[in-house]
C-alpha positions in Angstrom: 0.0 0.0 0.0 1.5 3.4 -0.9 2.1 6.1 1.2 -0.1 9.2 1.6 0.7 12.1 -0.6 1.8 15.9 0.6 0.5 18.3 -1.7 2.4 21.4 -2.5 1.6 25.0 -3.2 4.5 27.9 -3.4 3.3 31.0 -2.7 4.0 34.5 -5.4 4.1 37.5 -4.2 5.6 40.7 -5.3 8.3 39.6 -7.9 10.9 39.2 -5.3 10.2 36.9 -1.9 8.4 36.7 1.3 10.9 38.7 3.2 10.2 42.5 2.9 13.9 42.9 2.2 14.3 40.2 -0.8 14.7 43.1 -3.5 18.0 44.1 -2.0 19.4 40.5 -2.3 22.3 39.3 -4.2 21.5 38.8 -7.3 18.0 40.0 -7.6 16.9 42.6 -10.3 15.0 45.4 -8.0 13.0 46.2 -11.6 11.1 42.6 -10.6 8.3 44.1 -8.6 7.3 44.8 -12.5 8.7 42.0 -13.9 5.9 39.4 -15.4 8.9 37.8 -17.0 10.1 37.1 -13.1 6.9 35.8 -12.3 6.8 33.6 -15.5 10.7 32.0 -14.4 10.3 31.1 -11.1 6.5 29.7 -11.8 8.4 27.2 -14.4 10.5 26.3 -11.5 7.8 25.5 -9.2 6.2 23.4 -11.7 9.9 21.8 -12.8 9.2 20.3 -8.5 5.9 19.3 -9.7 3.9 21.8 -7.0 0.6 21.5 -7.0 -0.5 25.1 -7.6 0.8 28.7 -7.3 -1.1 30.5 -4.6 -1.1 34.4 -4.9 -2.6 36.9 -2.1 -4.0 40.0 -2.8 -4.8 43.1 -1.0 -6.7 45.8 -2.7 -4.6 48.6 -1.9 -0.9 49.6 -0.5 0.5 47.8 2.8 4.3 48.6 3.1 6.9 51.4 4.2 7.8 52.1 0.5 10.8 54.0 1.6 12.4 50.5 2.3 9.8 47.4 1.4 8.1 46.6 -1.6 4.6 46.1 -1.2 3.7 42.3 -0.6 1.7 41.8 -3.5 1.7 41.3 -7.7 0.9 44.3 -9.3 -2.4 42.1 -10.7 -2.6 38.3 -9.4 -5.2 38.0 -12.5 -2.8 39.3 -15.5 -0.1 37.7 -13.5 -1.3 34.1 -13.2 -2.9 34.7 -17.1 0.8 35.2 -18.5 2.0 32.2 -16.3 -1.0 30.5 -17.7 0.6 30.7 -21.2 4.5 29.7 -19.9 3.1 26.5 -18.1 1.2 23.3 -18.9 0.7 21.5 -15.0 0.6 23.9 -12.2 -2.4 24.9 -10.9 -3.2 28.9 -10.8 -4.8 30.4 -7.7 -5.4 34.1 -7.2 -6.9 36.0 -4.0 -10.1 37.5 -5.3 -12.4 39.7 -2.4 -16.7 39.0 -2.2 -16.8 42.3 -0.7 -15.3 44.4 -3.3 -16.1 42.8 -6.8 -19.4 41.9 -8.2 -20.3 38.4 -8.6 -20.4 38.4 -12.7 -16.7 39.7 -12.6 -15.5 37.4 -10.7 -17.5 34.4 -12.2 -15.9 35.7 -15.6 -12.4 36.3 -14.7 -12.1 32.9 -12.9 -13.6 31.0 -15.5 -11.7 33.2 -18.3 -8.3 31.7 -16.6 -9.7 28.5 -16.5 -10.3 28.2 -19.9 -7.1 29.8 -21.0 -5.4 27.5 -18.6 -7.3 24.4 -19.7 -8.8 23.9 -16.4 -6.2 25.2 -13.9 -7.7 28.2 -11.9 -8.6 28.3 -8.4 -10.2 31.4 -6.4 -9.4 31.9 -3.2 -12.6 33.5 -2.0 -12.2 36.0 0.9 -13.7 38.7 2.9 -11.7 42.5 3.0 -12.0 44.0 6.4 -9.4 46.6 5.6 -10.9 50.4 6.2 -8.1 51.3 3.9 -8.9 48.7 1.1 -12.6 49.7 1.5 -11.6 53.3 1.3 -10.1 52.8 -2.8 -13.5 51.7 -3.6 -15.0 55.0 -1.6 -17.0 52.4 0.7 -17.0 51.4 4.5 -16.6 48.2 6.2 -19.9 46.6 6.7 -20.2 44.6 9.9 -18.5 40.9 9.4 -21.8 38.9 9.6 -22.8 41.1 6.3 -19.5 40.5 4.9 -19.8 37.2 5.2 -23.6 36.8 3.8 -22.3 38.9 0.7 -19.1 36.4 0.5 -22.3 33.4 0.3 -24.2 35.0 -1.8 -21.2 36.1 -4.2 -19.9 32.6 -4.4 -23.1 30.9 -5.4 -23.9 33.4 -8.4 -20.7 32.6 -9.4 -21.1 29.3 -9.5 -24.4 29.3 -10.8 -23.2 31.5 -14.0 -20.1 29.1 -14.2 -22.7 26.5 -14.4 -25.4 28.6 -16.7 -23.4 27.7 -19.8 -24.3 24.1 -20.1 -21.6 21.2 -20.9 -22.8 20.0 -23.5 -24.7 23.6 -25.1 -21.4 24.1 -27.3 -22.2 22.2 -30.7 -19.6 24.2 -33.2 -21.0 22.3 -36.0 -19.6 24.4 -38.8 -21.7 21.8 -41.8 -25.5 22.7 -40.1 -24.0 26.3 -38.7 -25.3 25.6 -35.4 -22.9 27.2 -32.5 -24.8 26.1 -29.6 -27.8 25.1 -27.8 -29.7 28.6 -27.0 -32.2 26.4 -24.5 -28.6 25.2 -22.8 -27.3 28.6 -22.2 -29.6 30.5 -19.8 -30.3 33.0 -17.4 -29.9 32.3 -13.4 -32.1 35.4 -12.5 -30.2 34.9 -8.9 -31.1 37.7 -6.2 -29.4 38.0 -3.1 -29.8 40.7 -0.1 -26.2 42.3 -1.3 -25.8 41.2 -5.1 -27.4 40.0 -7.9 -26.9 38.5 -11.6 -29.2 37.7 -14.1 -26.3 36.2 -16.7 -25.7 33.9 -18.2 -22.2 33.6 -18.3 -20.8 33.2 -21.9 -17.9 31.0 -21.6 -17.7 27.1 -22.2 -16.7 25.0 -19.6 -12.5 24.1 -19.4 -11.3 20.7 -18.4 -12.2 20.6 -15.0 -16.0 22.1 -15.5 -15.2 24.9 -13.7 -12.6 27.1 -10.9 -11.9 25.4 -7.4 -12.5 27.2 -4.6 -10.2 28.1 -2.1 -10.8 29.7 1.3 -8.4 31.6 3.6 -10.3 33.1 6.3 -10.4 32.2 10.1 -13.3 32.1 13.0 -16.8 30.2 12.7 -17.7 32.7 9.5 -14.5 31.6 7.8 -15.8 27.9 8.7 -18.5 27.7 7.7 -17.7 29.8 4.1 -15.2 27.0 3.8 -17.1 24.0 4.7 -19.7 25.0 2.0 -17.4 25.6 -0.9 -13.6 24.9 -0.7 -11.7 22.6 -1.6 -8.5 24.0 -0.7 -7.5 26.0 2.6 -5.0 28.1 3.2 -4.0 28.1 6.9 -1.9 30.0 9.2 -0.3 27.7 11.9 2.5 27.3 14.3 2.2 24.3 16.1 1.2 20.5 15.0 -1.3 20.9 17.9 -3.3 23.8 16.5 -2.9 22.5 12.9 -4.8 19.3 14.0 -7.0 21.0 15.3 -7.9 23.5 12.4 -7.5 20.7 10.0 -10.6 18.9 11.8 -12.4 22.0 12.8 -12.5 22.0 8.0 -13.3 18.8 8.0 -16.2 19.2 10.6 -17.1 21.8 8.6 -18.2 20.0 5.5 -19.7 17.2 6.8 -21.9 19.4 8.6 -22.4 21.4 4.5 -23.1 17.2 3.6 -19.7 17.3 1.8 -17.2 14.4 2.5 -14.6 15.6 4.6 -11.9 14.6 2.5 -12.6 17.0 -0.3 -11.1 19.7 1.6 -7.4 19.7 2.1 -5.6 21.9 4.6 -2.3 23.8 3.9 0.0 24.4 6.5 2.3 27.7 5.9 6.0 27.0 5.9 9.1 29.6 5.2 12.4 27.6 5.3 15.6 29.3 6.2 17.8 26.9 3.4 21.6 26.7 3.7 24.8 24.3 3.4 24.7 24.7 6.9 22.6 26.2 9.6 24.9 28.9 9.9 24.8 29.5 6.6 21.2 29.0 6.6 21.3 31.8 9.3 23.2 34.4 7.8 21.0 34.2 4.7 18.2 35.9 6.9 20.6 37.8 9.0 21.5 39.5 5.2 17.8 39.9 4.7 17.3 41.2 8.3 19.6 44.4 7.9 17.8 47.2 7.9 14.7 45.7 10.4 16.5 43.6 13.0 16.8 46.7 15.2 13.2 47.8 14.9 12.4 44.1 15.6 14.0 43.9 18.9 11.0 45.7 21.1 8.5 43.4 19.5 10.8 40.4 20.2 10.9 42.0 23.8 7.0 41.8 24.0 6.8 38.4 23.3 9.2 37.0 25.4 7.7 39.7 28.3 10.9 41.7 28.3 12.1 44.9 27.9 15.1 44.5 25.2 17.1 46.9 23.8 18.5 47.4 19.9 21.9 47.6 21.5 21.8 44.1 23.0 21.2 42.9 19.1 24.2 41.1 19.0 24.3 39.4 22.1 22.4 36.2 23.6 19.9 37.3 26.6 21.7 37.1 29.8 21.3 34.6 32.5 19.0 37.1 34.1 16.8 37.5 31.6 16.2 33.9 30.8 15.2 33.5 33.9 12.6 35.8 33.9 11.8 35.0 30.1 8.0 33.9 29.0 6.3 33.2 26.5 3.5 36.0 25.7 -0.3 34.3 25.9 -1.3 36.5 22.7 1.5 35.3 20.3 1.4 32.1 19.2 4.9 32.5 18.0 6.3 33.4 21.5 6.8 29.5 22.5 9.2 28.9 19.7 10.7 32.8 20.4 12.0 31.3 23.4 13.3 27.9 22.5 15.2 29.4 20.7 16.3 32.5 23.0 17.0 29.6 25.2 19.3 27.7 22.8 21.8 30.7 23.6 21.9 32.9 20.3 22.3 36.4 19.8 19.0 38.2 19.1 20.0 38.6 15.4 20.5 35.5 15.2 17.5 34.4 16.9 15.5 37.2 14.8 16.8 35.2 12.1 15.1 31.9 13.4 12.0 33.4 11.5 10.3 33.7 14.7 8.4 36.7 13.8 7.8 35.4 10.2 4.4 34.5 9.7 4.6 30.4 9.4 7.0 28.4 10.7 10.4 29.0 9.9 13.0 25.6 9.6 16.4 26.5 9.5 19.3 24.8 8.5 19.9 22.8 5.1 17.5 21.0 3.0 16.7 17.7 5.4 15.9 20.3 8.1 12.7 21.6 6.3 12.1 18.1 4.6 11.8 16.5 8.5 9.7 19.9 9.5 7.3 18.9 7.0 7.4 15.3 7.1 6.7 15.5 11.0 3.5 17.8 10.1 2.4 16.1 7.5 2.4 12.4 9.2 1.0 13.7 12.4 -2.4 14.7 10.2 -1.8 18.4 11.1 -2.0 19.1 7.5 -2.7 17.7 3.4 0.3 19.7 2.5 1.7 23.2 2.5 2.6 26.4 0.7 5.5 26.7 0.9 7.0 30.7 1.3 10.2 31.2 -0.3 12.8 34.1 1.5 13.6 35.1 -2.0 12.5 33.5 -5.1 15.4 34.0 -7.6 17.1 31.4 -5.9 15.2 29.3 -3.2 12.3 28.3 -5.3 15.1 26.5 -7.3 16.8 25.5 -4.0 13.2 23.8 -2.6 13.0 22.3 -6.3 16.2 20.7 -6.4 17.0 20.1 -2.6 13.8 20.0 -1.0 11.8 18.1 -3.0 13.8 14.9 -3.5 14.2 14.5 -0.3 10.5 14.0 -0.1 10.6 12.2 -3.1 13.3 9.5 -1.7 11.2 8.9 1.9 7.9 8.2 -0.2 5.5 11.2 0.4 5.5 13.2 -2.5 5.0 12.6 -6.3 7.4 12.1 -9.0 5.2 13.4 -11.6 1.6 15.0 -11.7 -1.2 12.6 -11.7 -3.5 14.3 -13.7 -3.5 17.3 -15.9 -6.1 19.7 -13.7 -6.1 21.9 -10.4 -9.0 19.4 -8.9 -6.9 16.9 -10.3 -3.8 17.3 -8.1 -6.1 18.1 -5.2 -8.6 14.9 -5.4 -11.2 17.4 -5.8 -14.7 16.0 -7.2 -16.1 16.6 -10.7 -18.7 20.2 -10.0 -20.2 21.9 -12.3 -22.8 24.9 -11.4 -23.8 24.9 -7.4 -22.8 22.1 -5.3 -26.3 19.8 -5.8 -25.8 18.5 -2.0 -26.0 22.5 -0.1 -29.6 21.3 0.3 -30.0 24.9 2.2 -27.7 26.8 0.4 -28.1 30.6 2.2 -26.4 30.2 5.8 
């Protein structure tokens, strides 16, 4: 009997890495925040590892110090994953599209667009904005979250339903009689909701896999039950095998309760490895990438070890005295793994350099060291997989590829080749086409 599977996503963001200081690295041209043709490169290598699908965020609006940090995000995730579309023939192609800020026919037609162009490849990762910032570019104001969240319903099944309103079989293309299609197979959905509305339908042929996946990436008993409903994919935010578990079920609960199988939704754990020859050298990659914050970083550190430390203790260990009176802050799920390693006797730099205010867990150390990080998660069921968050993507997506990944490979859970030729493919994810049939009461 073969082993389970991991499945993979690698995370794109802004043309350079996850860490805020990845366009100053060695190496990197700091024109790729603009660069499709970056994009385009380092999606070839994900796909060279055989990764299940790229994963791109989004935030409708500008979250960084520009004066040092490029913003976070593509300049498009749709135009960006549309070129990649063209440059790739395997990975699967999910963008970050908001159900507060975009009507339902948009959505329904970009997605499916991609799809199409992609030959059944696009996921949406369907998520709420709660930014007052975001909401202010589209001159609006935050509604409470339980109206959010009946919008983010209501969005998702007119898209669906106008994904679906274009028959499978309506497309005839029979040049001899000159009949193009069905006319009584490509009809309205007249859908209403409290917030939005669509009367469609949606002119675009189904691709290879019917129609987009769904993704989901937001937290709390909203987020669950969005989820449970309509994903197929989550994207979680973890630090411990513990909590992971426990999210993973808390999914799964989810769709059984919907009358989905629990299995049709897979949970991805976040992971940003710290890959060197060594540790060391594994360490003083991030140190590099740490210049110009580490300092600033220091009082945060503090607050999560309950301490008051200063920039000028930066490059030395916390003293005896301070170790003693060290502990882990209650609202910082990071703070337990802050102190291991405070505790391990590193400088603050160094430990900074842990990744132990990055947002996923951080392994550190060459490429067996991230391989056992994930292995550990993955056969403890605290997780289907992970995307995976590269420091800086010129070189480490390469570097997971070609290090990472055979690892995996060699100890018998992960792929050597795709299995199929479509997003729900890789993911297991059942044939839909149009609204789930089982959501016998659809509106929550």
């Amino acid at each position: 009997m073969t082993k389970p599977q991991m499945i993979l996503g690698m995370h794109l963001g802004n043309g350079y890495g996850s860490q805020t200081s990845a366009w100053r690295s060695l190496n990197v041209d700091p024109a790729n925040y603009a660069s499709f043709d970056a994009q385009v490169r380092y999606a070839q290598a994900a796909e060279r590892g055989k990764i299940a699908f790229l994963f791109l965020p989004d935030f409708p609006g500008l979250q960084a110090d520009v004066d040092h940090e490029a913003p976070q995000i593509t300049l498009d995730p749709m135009m960006t994953l549309a070129a990649i579309a063209r440059a790739t023939e395997r990975i699967g192609l999910v963008a970050t599209g908001s159900t507060t800020f975009n009507e339902p026919f948009n959505i329904a037609r970009q997605f499916k667009a991609l799809d199409v162009m992609s030959h059944g490849r696009a996921g949406w990762n369907a998520v709420t904005t709660s930014d007052p910032n975001a909401a202010a570019n589209f001159g609006q104001g935050i509604a409470p979250r339980p109206q959010r969240y009946q919008r983010a319903h209501e969005t998702i099944q007119i898209a669906q339903a106008l994904w679906g309103s274009w028959q499978q079989d309506a497309w005839i293309k029979d040049q001899k009689t000159g009949r193009f299609a069905h006319p009584d197979k490509i009809q309205p959905i007249n859908m209403q909701g409290e917030y939005v509305a669509s009367r469609g339908p949606l002119p675009i042929p189904p691709s290879e896999q019917g129609q987009p996946v769904i993704f989901s990436a937001g937290g709390g008993a909203n987020g669950l039950d969005l989820a449970g409903r309509y994903a197929n994919g989550v994207i979680g935010a973890t630090f411990t095998i513990a909590d992971a578990r426990k999210q993973r079920q808390a999914y799964r609960d989810a769709a059984a309760r919907a009358g989905r199988n629990p299995d049709e939704i897979k949970f991805f754990a976040g992971v940003m490895p710290a890959i060197g020859k060594t540790k060391r050298a594994a360490l003083d990659r991030r140190v590099q990438l740490g210049e110009l914050t580490a300092a600033s970083r220091v009082p945060y550190l503090g607050s999560m070890l309950n301490l008051q430390l200063d920039p000028d203790q930066l490059d030395q260990p916390l003293t005896p005295a301070q170790l003693a009176v060290a502990a882990p802050s209650p609202f910082d799920p990071r703070s337990p793994r802050a102190l291991e390693v405070a505790r391990e006797g590193w400088t603050i730099r160094d430990i900074l350099a842990h990744g132990v205010i990055d947002y996923h867990p951080t392994p550190v150390g060459d490429a067996s060291a991230t391989a056992d990080h994930m292995q550990e998660w993955f056969e403890a069921g605290a997780c289907d997989g992970f995307w995976v968050s590269i420091d800086v993507n010129e070189d480490g997506i390469d570097t997971f590829v070609d290090e990472v990944v055979p690892i995996l490979q060699d100890r018998g859970i992960y792929h050597h080749d795709y299995d199929g030729a479509t997003l729900r493919d890789h993911l297991g994810a059942p044939a839909q086409y149009g609204l789930d049939p089982r959501l016998t009461d659809p509106t929550p």
